[in-house]
N, C-alpha and C positions, 0 to 999 in steps of 0.2 A: 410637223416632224414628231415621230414618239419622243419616249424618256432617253432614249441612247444622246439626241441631237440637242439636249439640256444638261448632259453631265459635262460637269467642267475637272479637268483635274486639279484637285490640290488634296493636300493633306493637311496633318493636325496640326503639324508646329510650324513658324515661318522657317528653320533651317530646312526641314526635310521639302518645304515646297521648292524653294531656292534650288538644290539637287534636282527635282523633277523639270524644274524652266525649261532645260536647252532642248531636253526631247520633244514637251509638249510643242516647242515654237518652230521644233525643225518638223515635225508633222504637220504643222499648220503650211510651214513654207511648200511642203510637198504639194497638199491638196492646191493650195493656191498656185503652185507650178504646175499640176496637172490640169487643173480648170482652164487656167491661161495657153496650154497648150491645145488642149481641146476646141476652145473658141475659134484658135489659129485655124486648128484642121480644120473646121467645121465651114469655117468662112472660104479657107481652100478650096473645097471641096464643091461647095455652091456654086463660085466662080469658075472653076475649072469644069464642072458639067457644063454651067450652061456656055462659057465664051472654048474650051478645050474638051470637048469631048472626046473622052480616049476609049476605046473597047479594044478588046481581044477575043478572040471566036467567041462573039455576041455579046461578054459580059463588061460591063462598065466595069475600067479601074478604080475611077473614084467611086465607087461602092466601099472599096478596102478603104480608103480614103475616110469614108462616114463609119468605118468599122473600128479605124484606129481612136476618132474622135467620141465615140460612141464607149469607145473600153476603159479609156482613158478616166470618166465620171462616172459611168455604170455600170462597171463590172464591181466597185464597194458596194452600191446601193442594191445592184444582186444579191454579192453575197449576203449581208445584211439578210435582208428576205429570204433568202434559204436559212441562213440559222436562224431563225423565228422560224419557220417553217416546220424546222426539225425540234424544234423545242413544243412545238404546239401552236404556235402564235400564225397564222394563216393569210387572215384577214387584215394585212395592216397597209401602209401606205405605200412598205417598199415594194410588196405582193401588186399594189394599185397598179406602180407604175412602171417592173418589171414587165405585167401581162400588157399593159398597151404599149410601151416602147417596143418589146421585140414582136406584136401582132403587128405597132407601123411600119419595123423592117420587115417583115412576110407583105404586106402589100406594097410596099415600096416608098412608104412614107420618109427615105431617112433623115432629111434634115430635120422633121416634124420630134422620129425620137431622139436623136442626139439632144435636140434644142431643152425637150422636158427633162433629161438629166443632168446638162450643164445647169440650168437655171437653177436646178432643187440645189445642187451641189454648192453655187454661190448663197443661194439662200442659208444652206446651211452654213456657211461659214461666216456669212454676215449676222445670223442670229448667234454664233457662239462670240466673236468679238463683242456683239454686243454685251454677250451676261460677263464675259472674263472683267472686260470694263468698271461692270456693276460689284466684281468683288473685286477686281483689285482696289475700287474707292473701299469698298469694306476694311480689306487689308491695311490700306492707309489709315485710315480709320483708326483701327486696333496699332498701328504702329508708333501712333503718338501717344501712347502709354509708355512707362519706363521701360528702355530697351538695354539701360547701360548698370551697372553698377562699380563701384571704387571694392576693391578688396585689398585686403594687405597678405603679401608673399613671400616670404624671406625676406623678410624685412622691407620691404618695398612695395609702392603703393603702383598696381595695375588698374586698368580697366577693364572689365570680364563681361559678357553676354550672361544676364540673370539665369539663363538655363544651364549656363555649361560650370557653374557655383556651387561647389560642394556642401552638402551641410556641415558645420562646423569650422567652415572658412568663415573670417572676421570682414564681417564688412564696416567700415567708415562714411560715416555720415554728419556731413557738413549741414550747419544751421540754415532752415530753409528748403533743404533737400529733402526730398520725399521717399522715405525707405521700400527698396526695390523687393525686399524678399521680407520674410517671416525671421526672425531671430531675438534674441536674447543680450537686453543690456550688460553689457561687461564691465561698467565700471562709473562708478559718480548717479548724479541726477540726471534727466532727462526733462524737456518739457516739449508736450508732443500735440500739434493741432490733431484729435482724433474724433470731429464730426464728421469726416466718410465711414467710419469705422464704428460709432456710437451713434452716432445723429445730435451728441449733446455738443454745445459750441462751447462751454469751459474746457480748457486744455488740461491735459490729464501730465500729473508728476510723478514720472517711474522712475526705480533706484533699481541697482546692479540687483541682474539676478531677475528679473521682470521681464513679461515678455513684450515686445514691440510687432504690432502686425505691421505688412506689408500696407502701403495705402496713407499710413501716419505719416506727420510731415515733422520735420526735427523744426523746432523753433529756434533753439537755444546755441549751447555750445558743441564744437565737434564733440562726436560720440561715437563708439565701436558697439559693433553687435554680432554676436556669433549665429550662423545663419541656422535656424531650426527645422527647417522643412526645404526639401528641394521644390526648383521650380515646375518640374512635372506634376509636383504633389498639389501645383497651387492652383486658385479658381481661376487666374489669368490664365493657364493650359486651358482648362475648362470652356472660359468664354471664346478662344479661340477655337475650337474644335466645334464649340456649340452654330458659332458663326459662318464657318464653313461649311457646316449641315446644314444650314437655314434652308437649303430648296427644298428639305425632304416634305418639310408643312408648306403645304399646300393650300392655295386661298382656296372655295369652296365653288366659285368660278371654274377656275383652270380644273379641279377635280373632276367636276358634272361633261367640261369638255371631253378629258382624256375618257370617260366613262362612254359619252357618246361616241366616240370616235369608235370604240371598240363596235359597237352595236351599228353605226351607220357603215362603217365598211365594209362586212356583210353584205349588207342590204344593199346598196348600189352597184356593187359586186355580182350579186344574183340576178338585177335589175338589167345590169347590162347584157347578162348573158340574153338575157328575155329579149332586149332589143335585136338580138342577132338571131331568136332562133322564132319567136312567133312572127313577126312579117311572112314566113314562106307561106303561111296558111290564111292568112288576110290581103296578100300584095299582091296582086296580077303580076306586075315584072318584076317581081323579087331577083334582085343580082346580090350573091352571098355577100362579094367584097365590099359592096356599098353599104350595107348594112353592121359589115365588122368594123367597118371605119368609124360609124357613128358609136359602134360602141367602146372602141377604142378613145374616141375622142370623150365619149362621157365616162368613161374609166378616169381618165387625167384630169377631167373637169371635177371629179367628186373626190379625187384624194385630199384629204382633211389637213393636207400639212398647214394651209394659213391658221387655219384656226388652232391648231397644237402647239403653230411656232407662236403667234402672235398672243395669245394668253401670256404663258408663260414669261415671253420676254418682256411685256408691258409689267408685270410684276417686278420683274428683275428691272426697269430703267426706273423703275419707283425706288427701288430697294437702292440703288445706286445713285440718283437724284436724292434722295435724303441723307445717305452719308457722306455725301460733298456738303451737305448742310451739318453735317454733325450729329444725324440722326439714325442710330442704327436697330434697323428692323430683323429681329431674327428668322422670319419667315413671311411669305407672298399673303399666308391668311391673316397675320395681323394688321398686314396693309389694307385688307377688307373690314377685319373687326373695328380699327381705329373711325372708319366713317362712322359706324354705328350707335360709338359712347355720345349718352345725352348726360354724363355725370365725372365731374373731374373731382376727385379727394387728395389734398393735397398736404404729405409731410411741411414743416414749418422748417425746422432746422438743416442748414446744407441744401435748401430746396428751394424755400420763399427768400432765406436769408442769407448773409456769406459766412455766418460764423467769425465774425469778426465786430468787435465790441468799439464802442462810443460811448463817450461818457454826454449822458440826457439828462442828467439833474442831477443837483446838489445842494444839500441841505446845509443848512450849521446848527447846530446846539447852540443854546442859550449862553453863555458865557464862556464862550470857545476863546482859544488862543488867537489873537488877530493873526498870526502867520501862520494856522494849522494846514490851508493847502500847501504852502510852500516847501513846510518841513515835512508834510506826506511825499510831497512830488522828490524830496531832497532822500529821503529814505528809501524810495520808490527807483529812484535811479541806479543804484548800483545792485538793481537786481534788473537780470536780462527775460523776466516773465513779461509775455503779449500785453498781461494789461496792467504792467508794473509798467510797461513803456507807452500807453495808451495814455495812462495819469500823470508822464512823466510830460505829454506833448501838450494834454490840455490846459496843465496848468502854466507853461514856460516861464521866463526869465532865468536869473543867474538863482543858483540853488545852494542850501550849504554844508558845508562840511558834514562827515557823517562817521561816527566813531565807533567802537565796539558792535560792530552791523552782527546779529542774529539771523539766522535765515529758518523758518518753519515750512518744508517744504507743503505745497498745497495749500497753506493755510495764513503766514503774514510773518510780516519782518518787526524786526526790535533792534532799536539803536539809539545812540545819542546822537542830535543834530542841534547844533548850535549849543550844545551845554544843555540841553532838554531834553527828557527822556521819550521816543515816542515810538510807536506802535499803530504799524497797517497792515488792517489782515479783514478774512470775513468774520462773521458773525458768532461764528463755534471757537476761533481765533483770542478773539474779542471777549465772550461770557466766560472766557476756559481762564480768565488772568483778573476776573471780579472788575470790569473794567465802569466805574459807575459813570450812570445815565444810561445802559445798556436799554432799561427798561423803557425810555421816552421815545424810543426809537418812533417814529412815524410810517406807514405803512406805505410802501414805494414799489415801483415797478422795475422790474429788469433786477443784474444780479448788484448786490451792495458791498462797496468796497469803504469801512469804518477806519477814520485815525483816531487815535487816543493819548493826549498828549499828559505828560505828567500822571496817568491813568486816569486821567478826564476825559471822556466822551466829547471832542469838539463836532463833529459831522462824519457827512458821509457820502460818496461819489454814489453814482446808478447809473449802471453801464447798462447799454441794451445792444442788443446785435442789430449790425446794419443790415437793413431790407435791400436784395437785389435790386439793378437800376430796372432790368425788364419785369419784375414782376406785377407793375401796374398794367406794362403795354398786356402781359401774359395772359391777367384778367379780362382785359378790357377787349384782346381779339377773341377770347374766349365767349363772351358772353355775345361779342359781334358775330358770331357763327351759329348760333341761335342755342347754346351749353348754359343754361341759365341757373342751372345747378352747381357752386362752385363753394366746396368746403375745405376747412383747415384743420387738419387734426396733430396736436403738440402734444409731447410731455414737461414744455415749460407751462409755468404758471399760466391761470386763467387771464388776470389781468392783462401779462404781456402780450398772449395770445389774441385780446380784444380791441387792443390796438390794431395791431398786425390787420385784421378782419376787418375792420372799419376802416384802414387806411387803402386796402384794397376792395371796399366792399363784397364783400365772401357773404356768400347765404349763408355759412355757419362758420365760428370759428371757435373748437371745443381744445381747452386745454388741461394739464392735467393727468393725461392718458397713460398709460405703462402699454407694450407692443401687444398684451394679450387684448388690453381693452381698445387698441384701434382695429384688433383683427375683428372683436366682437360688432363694434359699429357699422363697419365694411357689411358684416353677413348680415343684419339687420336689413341694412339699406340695400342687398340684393333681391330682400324677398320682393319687394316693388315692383308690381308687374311694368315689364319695358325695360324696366330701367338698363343701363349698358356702363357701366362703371368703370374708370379709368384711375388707380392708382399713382401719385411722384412722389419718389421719396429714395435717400440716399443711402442709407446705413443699415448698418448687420439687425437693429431693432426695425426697420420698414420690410424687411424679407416676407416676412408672415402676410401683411399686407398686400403687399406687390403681388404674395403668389395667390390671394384669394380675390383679386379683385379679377373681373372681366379682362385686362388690359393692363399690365404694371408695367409703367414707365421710371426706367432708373436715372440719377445723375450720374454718368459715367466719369464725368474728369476726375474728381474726388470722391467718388461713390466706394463702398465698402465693394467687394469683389464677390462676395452673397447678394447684395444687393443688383447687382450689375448678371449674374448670373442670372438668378432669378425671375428678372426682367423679361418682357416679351418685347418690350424698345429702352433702348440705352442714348440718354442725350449725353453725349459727351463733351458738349462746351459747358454743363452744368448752367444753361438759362432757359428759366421755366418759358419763359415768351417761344420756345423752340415748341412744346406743347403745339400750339395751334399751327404752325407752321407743318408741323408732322400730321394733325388732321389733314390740311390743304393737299399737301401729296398724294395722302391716301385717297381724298376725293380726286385729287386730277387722273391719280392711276386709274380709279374704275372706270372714270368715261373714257376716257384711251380705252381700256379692254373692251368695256360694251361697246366701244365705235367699230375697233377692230372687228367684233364678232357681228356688227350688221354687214359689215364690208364683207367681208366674206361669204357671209349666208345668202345676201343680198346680191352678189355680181355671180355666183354659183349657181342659183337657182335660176336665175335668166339666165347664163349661157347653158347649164343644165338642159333648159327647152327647148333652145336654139340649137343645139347640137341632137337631140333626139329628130328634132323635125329636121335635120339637114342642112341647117342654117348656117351653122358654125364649125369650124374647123379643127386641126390641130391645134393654128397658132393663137386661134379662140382659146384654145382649151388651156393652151402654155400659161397665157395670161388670167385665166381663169383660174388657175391654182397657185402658180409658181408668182406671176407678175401682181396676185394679192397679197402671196404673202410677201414681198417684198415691199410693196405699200405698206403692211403693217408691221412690219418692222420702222420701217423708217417715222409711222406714226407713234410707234411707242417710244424712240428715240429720241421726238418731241417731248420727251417727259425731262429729258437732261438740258433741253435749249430752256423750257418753259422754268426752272430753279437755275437759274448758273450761279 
């Protein structure tokens, strides 16, 4: 099939598709009502000639009979071919199969052309179910991102679709809830998970008047936000739109075909005519009609639709077999590029890790208060911070009283706890109140949370962020697939970074970095001849990255919405172990496509000669076009049984 037999309808937004359904599904209902009626006639019509032969002065009724079932599928696929015709476009398949269906009613072939336009016709409409399939898993896909948000209305708290949200309507956001649009704190403190949006996993403390992006997760208390930018304006329109255009990139496969097809219909076109007209001057008993038959039948035999349909749709069951896995490929050609990477670089934070902190060591000072973690944990609890409540769980038992509590946003609390004066906070927190012992500090990993009791230095926690459970398997199918190149590039410390890289054995694990100095490393490491480079990474800092590597692959669950844009694949369960899983697809899809493309070139080419020498028929020739490409369909279909 051309490009007409691969547009699918949808548009930009999910309301305006929603509006378009009932048309699209009631012209499907038509075609498949017409096909099925056709069959009808058609079988009619067979039966009725040969057991009810009817005429009237000479002429067969069921002629009409093959004429109503004949109209019924190809008088579209005519038209079609006349407006190509009239545009310029001469040579294509509709042209193919136009000129030999009505050459096999001029010799009397009719069951032979009804049967080549009912078949195309089913073809056709089993290759578009197929690609609708493939995006509406996309669509589902994108629909488990925030669809809902809470606003307040005259006084009263609605539920609104993020699109139809005014800017400067107040949205409400409950602790844990993940903010649906762009807006502006309106009142108190904020404490906001924002490594999709940073890539840093310490949570950020914003006060009224601050802006909050979309993508931020509230941790803390309800909170109101005045919405700043409409959802038209946002990268989620963006990515939707972008995702819906994903056929326009083209694997470099499916291009070279449709390029051929242009050039090979022509030519067997001309080919044919050759068949009908040099025999008179080589053939003792040259009979016209025997010879237009043969080239009628290698007209049908060389129309290119298996190969046009079959490309394109094994792309599109790849494309669709990975977003039932959570793997969204924005185009057919990065399902080819993905085989190719022999180099995976991989962001650290929101990527390798969850952003989500543990406490890995702790120290005591030399003459510390025996109950300094108690009275940290005791201080530590009446504040509602991620890792006020981290310290709160490690240290447990009964905790005490806590009086004149201070709170430093971003930085540490001050209180009385049991009659003691004590003090948790970081390190800037800490030397900003002359807190001695500051200077004996010992050199530690991960971030450090100091108590200081009496303004004595008793110790200190060292949180680390916890490493995803698949990023061992991540590596390890990685490097199973023969990727033996597997780097980590952070802007947290070097130290923490050399853990991380030794616990997953990484070729390299560099930390340290600001987002110019990983885009520098990235173009470094492209100069390497071969090399095929495959960026992950989560936040508005890995954009630069993402868009210079070979291949960026985003976290979409948590992923900053630059970063997800960006992207040429979005894993939206956000586990890197999806990585290699998304290689495998792209390699299953290419051998489906190259299988497809010998099947076709392969059963063509012999029936092709078997029909020139006389060998082969119409209903050769049906199955030589129409009955491959329906095999190939159903082979590329195997790409959705092959991932369930």
């Amino acid at each position: 099939m051309g490009a007409s037999s691969s547009a699918v309808c949808c548009s930009d937004l999910p309301p305006a598709k929603k509006q378009k359904r009932p048309d699209k599904w009631s012209n499907l209902r038509r075609i498949w009502g017409s096909s099925l009626l056709s069959l009808a006639t058609l079988l009619l019509a067979v039966m009725g000639e040969y057991f009810l032969p009817a005429r009237l002065a000479g002429f067969s009724l069921w002629i009409l009979v093959y004429l109503l079932s004949y109209g019924l599928v190809g008088l579209p696929v005519l038209k079609k071919g006349w407006t190509l015709i009239r545009q310029g476009e001469v040579f294509t398949e509709f042209f193919l199969m136009g000129i030999a269906t009505l050459g096999a009613f001029a010799i009397g072939e009719f069951p032979e052309a009804v049967a080549v336009m009912l078949f195309y016709t089913i073809g056709e409409l089993l290759q578009h179910q197929a690609v609708s399939k493939a995006k509406g898993n996309i669509q589902a896909l994108l629909d488990i991102r925030p669809d809902k948000a809470r606003i307040i209305r005259n006084g009263e708290r609605v539920w609104e679709k993020p699109e139809r949200v005014k800017v400067g309507e107040i949205l409400e956001i409950q602790a844990g809830e993940r903010v649906p649009l762009d807006g502006i704190l309106q009142q108190g403190t904020g404490s906001f998970n924002t490594a999709a949006i940073t890539g840093e996993s310490m949570p950020a403390d914003l006060k009224q008047g601050e802006e909050v992006l979309a993508g931020m997760v509230n941790l803390e208390n309800l909170l109101t936000i005045a919405v700043s930018r409409s959802f038209q304006d946002s990268s989620l329109s963006k990515i939707i739109r972008t995702v819906q255009q994903a056929t326009a990139k083209k694997a470099k496969t499916e291009q070279f075909i449709r390029k051929f097809a242009k050039v090979y219909t022509p030519i067997v076109s001309y080919l044919a005519l050759a068949l009908v007209v040099l025999p008179y001057f080589f053939v003792t008993d040259y009979q016209f009609s025997d010879w237009l038959y043969r080239a009628l039948v290698f007209l049908v035999i060389s129309c290119p639709c298996a190969l046009v349909i079959s490309i394109p749709l094994g792309y599109f069951g790849g494309i669709g077999a990975a977003s039932r896995k959570g793997i969204l490929f924005k185009g057919s050609n990065y399902l080819d590029l993905i085989t190719r990477v022999n180099a995976v670089v991989f962001d650290k934070t929101g990527t390798l890790t969850r952003g989500v902190f543990s406490v890995s060591k702790v120290e005591e000072m030399a003459g510390a208060d025996k109950d300094w973690k108690k009275l940290a944990a005791s201080l530590e609890a009446k504040s509602n911070h991620p890792i006020a409540r981290t310290l709160v769980d490690f240290v447990g038992g009964e905790l005490y009283p806590v009086a004149e509590l201070k709170e430093h946003a971003g930085k540490g609390l001050l209180g009385w706890v049991d009659g003691k004066k004590v003090m948790v906070g970081n390190q800037v927190f800490m030397e900003g109140r002359q807190i001695k012992g500051m200077s004996r500090v010992p050199k530690a990993e991960g971030t450090l949370i100091f108590c200081a009791v009496e303004d004595m230095l008793c110790g200190f926690f060292a949180l680390t962020d916890e490493t995803k459970k698949d990023a061992p398997e991540a590596f390890e199918a990685l490097k199973h697939m023969g990727i033996g190149e597997l780097i980590i590039l952070s802007g947290d410390k070097q130290e923490v970074v050399d853990v991380l890289g030794h616990t997953l054995s990484a070729s390299q694990a560099i930390g340290g970095l600001l987002p110019e100095e990983k885009l520098n490393y990235l173009e470094k490491l492209k100069h390497t001849p071969g090399k095929v480079i495959a960026f992950v990474g989560d936040g508005i800092n890995d954009a630069p990255a993402l868009a210079v590597a070979d291949l960026g692959i985003a976290m979409g669950g948590m992923g900053s919405d630059l970063a997800i844009e960006t992207a040429d694949v979005v894993i939206q369960t956000d586990q890197p172990s999806k990585v290699a899983l998304a290689i495998r697809i792209g390699k299953t899809t290419r051998h489906i496509v190259w299988q497809n493309i010998a099947l076709a070139f392969g059963v063509k080419l012999l029936v092709l000669t078997l029909g020139a020498a006389g060998m082969a028929g119409m209903w050769e020739a049906v199955f030589a076009d129409v009955g491959v490409a329906l095999l190939a369909i159903l082979n590329a279909i195997r790409i959705n049984n092959i991932y369930q």
